[in-house]
C-alpha positions in Angstrom: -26.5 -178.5 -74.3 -27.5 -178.9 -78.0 -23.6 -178.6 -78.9 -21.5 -181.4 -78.7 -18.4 -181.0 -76.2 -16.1 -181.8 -79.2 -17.0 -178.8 -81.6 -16.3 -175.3 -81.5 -19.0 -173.5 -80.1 -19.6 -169.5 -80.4 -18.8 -167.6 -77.9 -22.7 -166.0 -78.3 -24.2 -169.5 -78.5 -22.5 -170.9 -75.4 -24.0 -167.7 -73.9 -27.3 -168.0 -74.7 -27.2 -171.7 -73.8 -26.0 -170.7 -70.4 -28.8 -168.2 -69.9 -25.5 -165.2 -69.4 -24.4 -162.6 -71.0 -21.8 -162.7 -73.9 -19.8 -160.0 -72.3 -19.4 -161.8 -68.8 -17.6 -164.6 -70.9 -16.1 -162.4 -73.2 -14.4 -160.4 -70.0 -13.5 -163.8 -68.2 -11.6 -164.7 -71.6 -9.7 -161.7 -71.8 -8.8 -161.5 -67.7 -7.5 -164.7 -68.3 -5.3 -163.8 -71.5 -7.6 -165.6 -74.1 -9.1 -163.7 -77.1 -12.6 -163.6 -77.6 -15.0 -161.9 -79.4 -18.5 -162.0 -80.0 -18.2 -164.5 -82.8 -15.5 -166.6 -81.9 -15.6 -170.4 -81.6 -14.1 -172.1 -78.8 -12.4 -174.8 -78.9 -13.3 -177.7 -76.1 -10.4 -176.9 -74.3 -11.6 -173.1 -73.6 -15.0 -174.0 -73.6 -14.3 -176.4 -70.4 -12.8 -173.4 -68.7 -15.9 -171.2 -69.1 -18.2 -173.9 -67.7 -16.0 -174.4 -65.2 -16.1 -170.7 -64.4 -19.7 -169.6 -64.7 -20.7 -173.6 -63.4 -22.4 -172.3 -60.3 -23.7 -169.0 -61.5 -25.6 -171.2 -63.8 -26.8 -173.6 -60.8 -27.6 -170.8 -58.8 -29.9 -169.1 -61.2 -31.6 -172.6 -62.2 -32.1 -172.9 -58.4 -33.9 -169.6 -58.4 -35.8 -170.2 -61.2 -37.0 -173.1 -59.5 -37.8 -171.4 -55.9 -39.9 -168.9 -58.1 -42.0 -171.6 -59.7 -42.3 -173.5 -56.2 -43.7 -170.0 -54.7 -46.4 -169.5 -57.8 -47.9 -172.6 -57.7 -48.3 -172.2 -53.9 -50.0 -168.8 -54.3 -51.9 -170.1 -56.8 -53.1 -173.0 -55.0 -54.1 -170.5 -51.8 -56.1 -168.7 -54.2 -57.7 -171.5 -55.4 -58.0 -172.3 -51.7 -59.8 -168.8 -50.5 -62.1 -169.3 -54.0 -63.7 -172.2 -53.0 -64.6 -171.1 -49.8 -66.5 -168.0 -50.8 
């Protein structure tokens, strides 16, 4: 992350950095009694807590991400493949 763990980070940037919405975060905030709002800055305590939470939502997507890459290049290799031989 381009922010460093000490700062206040906005809740919007910390989102985008994350690759989720705003509004997951901003609804985790609020179910767990915290305000939050588009613009607000975290401080590295609350910030800690929303990693913590959306952690492996983030791993899992990466890990798609990456399946979906793996699976291209294969097809695109085949094709290269079934090129050659005509």
């Amino acid at each position: 992350m381009t922010a460093s763990a000490d700062k206040p980070v906005k809740i919007f940037q910390l989102a985008k950095q994350l690759n989720i919405s705003h509004r997951d975060i901003i609804d985790f905030l609020k179910s767990e009694g915290i305000e939050a709002s588009l613009n607000k800055a975290l401080e590295p305590e609350t910030r800690a807590i929303v990693l913590k939470r959306f952690a492996e939502d983030v791993k899992k997507a990466d890990n798609l991400m990456v399946q979906r890459e793996y699976k291209r290049i294969a097809e695109e290799e085949r094709r290269k493949i079934e090129n050659k031989k005509k």
